[in-house]
VOKOLTOR-623072 format. One line per field, with one value per residue: residue number from 1; residue in one letter; x negated, y negated, z negated of N, C-alpha, C, O in turn. Coordinates in steps of 0.001 Angstrom, whole numbers. Layout:
N
resi: (NUM / ...)
resn: (a / ...)
n_xx: (X / ...)
n_yy: (Y / ...)
n_zz: (Z / ...)
ca_xx: (X / ...)
ca_yy: (Y / ...)
ca_zz: (Z / ...)
c_xx: (X / ...)
c_yy: (Y / ...)
c_zz: (Z / ...)
o_xx: (X / ...)
o_yy: (Y / ...)
o_zz: (Z / ...)
***
This chain:
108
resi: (1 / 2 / 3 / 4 / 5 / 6 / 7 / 8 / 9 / 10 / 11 / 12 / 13 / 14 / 15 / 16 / 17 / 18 / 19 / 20 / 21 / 22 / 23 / 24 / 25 / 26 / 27 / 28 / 29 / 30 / 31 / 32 / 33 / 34 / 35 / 36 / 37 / 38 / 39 / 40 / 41 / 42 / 43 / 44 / 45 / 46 / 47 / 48 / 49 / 50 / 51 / 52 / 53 / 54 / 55 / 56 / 57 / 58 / 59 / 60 / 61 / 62 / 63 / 64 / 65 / 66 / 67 / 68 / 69 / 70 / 71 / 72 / 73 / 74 / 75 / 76 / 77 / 78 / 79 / 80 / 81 / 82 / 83 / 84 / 85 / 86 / 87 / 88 / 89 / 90 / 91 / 92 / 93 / 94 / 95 / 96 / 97 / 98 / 99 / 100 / 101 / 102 / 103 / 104 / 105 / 106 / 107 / 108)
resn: (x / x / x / x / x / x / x / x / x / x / x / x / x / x / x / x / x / x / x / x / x / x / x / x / x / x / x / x / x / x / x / x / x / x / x / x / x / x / x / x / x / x / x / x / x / x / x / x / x / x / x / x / x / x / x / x / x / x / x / x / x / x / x / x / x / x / x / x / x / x / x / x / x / x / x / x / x / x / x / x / x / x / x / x / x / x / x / x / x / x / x / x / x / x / x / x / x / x / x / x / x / x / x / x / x / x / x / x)
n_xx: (67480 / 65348 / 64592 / 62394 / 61214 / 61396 / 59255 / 57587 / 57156 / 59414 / 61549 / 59859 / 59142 / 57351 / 56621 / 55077 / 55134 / 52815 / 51035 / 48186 / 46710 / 45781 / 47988 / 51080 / 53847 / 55933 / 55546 / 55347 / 58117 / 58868 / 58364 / 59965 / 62233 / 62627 / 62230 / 64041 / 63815 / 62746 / 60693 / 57205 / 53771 / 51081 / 48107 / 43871 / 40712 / 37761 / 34352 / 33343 / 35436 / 37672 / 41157 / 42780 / 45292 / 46914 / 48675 / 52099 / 55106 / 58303 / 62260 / 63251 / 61207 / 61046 / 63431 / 63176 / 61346 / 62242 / 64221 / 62888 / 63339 / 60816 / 60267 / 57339 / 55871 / 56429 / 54425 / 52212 / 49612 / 49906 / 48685 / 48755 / 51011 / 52051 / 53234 / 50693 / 48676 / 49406 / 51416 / 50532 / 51782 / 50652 / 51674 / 52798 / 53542 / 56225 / 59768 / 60530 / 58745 / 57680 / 59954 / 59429 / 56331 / 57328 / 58970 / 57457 / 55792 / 57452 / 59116 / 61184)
n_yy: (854 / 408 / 1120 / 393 / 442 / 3767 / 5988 / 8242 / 10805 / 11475 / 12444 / 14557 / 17641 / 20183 / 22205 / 23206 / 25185 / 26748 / 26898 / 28633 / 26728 / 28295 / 30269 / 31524 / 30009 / 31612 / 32613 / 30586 / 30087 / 32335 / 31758 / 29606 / 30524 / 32831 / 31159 / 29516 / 26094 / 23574 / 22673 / 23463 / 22698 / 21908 / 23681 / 23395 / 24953 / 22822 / 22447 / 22893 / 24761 / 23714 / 23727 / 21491 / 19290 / 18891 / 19227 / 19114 / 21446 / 21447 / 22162 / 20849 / 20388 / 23177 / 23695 / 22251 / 23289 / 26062 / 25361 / 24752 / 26840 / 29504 / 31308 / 32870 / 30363 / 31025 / 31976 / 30614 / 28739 / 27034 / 24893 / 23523 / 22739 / 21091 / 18461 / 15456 / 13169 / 14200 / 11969 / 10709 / 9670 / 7858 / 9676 / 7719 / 6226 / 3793 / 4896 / 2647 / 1222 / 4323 / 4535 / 2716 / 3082 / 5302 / 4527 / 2171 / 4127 / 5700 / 7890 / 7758)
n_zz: (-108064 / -105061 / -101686 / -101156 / -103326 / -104214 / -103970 / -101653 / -102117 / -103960 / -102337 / -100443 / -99193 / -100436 / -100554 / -97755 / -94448 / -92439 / -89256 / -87728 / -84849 / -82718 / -82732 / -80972 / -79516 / -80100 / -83103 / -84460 / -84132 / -85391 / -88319 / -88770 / -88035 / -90372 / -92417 / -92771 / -91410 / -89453 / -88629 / -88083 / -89547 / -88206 / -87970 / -88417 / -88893 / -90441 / -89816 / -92243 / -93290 / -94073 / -94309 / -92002 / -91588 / -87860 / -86205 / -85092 / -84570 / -83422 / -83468 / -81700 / -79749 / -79193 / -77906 / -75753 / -74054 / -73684 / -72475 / -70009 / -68609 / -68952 / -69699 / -70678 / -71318 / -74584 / -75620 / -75427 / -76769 / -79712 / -79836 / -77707 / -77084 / -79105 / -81244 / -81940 / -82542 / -86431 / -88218 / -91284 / -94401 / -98113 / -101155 / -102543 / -101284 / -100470 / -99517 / -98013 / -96435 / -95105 / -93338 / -91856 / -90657 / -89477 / -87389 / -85705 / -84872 / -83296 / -83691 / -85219)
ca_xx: (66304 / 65563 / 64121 / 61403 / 60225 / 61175 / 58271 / 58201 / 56895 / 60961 / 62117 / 59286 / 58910 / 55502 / 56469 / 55411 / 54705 / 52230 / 50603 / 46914 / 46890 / 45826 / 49148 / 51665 / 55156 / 56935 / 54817 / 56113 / 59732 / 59494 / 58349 / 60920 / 63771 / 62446 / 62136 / 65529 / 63268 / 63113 / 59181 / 55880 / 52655 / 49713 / 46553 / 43309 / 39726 / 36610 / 33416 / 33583 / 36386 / 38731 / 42476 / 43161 / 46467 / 46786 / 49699 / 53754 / 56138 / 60150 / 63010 / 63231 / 59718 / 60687 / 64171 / 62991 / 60504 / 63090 / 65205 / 62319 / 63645 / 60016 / 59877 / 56404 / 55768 / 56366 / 52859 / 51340 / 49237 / 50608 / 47646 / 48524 / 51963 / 51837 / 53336 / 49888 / 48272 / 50245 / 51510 / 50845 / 51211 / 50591 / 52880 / 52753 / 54337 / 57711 / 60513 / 60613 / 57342 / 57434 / 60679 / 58690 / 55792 / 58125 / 59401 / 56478 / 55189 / 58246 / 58969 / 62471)
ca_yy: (1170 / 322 / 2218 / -482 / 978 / 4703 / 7148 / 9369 / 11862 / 11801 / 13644 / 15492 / 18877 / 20317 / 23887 / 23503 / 25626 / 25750 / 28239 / 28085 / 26240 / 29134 / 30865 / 31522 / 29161 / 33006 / 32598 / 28983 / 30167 / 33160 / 31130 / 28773 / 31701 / 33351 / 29991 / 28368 / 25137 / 22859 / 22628 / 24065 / 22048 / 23223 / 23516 / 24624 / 25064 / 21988 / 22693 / 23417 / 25840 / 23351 / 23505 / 20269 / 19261 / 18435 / 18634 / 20056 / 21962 / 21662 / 22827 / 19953 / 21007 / 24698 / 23666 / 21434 / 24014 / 27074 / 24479 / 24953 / 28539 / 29439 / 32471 / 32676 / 29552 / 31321 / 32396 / 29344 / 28385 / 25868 / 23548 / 22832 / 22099 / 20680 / 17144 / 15265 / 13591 / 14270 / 10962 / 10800 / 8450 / 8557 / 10136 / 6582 / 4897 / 3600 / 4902 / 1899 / 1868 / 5287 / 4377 / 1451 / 3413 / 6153 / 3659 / 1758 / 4911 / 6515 / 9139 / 8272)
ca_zz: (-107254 / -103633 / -101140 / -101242 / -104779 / -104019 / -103118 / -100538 / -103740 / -104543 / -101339 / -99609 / -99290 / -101043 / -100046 / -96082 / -93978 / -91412 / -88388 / -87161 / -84057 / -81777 / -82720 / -80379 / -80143 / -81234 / -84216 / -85070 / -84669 / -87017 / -89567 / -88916 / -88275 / -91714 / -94111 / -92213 / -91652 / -88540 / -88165 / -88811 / -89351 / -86841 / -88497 / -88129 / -89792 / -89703 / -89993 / -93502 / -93391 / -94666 / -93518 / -91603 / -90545 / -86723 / -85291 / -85788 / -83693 / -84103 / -82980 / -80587 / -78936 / -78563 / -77211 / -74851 / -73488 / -73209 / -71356 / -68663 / -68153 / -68615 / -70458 / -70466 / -72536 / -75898 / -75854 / -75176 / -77892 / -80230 / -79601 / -75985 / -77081 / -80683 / -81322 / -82171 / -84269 / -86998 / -88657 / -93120 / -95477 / -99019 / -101632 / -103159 / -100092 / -100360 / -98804 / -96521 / -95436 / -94118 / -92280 / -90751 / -89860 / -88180 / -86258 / -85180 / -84080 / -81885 / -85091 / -85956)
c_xx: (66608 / 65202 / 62794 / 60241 / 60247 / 60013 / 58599 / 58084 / 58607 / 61194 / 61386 / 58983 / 57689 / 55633 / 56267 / 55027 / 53735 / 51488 / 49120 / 47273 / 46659 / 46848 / 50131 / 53420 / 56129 / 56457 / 55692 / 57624 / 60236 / 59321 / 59819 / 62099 / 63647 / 62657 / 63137 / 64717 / 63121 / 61780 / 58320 / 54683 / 51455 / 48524 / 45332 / 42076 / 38457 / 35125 / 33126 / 34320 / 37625 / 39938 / 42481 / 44437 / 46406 / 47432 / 51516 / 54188 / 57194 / 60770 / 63334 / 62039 / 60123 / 62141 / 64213 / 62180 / 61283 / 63922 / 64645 / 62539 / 62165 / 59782 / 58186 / 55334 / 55922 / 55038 / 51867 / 50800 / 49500 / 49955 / 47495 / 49983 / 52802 / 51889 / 51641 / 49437 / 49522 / 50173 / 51548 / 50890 / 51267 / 51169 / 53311 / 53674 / 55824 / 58526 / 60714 / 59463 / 56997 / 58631 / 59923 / 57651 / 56527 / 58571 / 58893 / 55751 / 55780 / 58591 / 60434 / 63476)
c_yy: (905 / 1068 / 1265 / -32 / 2354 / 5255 / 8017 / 10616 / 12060 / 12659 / 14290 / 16407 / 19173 / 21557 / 23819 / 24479 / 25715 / 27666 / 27435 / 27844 / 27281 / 30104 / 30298 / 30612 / 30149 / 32533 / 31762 / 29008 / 30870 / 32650 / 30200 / 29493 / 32079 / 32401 / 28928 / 27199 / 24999 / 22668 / 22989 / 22979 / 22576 / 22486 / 24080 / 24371 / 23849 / 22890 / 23477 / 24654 / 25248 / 23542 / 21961 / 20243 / 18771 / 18181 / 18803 / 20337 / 22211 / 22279 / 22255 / 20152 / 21922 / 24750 / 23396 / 22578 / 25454 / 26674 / 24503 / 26096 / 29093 / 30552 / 32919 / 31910 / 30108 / 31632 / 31789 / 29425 / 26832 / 24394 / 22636 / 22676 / 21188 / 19225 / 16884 / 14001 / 13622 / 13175 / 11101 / 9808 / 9099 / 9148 / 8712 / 5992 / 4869 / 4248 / 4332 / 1756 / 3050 / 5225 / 3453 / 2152 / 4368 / 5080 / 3089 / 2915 / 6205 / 7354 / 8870 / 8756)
c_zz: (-105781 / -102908 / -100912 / -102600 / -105001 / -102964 / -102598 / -101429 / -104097 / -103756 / -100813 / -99876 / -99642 / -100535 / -98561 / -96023 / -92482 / -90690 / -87975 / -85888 / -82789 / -81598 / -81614 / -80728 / -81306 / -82009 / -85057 / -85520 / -85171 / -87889 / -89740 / -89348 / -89927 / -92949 / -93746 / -92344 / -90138 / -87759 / -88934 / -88857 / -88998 / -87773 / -88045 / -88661 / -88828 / -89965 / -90896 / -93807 / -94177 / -93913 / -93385 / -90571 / -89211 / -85961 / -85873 / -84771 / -84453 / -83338 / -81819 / -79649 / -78493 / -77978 / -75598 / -73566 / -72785 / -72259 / -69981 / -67866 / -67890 / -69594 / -71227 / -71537 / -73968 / -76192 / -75514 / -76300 / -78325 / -80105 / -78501 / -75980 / -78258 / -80551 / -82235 / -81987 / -85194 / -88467 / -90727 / -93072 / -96982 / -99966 / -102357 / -102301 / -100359 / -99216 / -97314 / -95715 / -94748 / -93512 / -91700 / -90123 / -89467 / -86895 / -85495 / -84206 / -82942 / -82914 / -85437 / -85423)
o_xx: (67714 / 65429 / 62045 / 59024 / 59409 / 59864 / 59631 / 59009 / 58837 / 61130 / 62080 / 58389 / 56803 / 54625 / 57181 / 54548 / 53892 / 51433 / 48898 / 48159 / 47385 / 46844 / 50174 / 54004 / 56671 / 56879 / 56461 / 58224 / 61405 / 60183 / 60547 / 62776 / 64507 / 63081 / 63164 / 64671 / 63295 / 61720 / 58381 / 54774 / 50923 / 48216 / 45388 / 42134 / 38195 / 35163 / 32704 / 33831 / 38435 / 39757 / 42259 / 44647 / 45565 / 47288 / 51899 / 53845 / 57308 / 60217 / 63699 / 62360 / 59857 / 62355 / 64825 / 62492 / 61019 / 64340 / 65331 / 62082 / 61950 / 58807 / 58155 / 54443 / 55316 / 54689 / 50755 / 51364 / 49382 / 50427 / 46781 / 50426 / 53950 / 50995 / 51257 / 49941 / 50580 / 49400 / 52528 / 50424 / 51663 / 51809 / 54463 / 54566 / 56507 / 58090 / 60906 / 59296 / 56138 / 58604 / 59908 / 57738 / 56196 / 58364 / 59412 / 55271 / 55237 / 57455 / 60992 / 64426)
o_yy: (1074 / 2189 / 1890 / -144 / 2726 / 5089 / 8658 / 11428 / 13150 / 13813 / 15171 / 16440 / 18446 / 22033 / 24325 / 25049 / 24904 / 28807 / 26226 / 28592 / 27081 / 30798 / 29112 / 30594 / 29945 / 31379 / 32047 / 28486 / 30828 / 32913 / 30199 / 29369 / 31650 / 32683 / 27784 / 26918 / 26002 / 22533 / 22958 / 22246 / 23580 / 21340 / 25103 / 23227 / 23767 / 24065 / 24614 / 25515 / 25947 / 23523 / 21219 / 20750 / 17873 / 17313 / 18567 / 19648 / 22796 / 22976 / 22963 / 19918 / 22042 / 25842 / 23905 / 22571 / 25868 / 27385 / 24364 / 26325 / 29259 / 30394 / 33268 / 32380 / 29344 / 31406 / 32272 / 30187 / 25804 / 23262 / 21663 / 22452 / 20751 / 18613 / 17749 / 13556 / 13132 / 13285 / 11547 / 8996 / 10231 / 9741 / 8773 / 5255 / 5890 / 4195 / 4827 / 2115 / 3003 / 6194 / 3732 / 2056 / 4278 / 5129 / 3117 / 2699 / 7056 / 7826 / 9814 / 9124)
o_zz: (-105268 / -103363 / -100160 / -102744 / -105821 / -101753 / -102797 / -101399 / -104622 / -104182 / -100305 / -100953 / -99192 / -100012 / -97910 / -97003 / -91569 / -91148 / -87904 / -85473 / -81815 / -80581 / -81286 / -81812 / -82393 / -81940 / -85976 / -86459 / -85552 / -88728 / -90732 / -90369 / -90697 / -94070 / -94200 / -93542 / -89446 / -86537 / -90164 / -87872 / -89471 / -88099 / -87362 / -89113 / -87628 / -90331 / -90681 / -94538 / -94787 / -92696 / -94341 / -89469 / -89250 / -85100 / -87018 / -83810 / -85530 / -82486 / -80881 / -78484 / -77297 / -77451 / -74659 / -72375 / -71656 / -71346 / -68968 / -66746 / -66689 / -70329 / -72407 / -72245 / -74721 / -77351 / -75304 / -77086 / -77658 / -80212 / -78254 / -74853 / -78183 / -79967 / -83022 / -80956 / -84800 / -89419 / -91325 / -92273 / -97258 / -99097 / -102787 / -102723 / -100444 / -98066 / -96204 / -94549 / -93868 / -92754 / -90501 / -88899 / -88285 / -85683 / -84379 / -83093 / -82238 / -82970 / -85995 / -86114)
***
C-alpha cells in the first residue's frame, strides 16, 4: 500500500472534541488538559441549529498568546482567536492528497 491509496478514514480521530465558539480560551485548554489532546474544534449553531465546524485552537495558538504576557487573553472568546476556516477533506481522500492540500494551504 501507498499513501496514494490509503484513506485518511485509517488514521483520523472520530472521537473529537470541540467548544462553542463563544467559549473562553480556559475552556479550550480544559478540554485539552482533561482529554490529553493538542486541539479543540470551534463550533457553533446555523440557522437550523445544526453544529457547524468553524474553526480550531491548539496548543500552538494558546502558547503563542501566553507568550504575550497577557493574562487577560484567556477569556477572549475563541472566535476572535480561532485558526479559521477550518480546512476538511473527505474520509475517502488519500493520505497524499491531504498532505498536498495541507501544504498548499500553510497547514503542515
Amino acid at each position: 500500500m501507498s499513501i496514494g491509496t490509503i484513506p485518511v478514514s485509517s488514521f483520523m480521530i472520530r472521537d473529537i472534541k470541540a467548544e462553542q465558539e463563544d467559549q473562553s480560551v480556559l475552556a479550550a485548554c480544559k478540554v485539552m488538559h482533561e482529554n490529553n489532546i493538542g486541539s479543540v474544534i470551534i463550533v457553533k449553531k446555523d440557522y437550523q441549529n445544526n453544529i457547524k465546524p468553524v474553526g480550531i485552537i491548539t496548543e500552538r495558538d494558546v502558547v503563542r498568546m501566553l507568550g504575550s504576557l497577557n493574562p487577560i487573553l484567556l477569556h477572549v472568546p475563541l472566535k476572535d482567536i480561532m485558526t479559521k476556516p477550518v480546512i476538511t477533506v473527505s474520509v475517502n481522500c488519500s493520505i497524499k492528497d491531504a498532505i498536498h492540500i495541507m501544504q498548499q494551504k500553510k497547514h503542515s
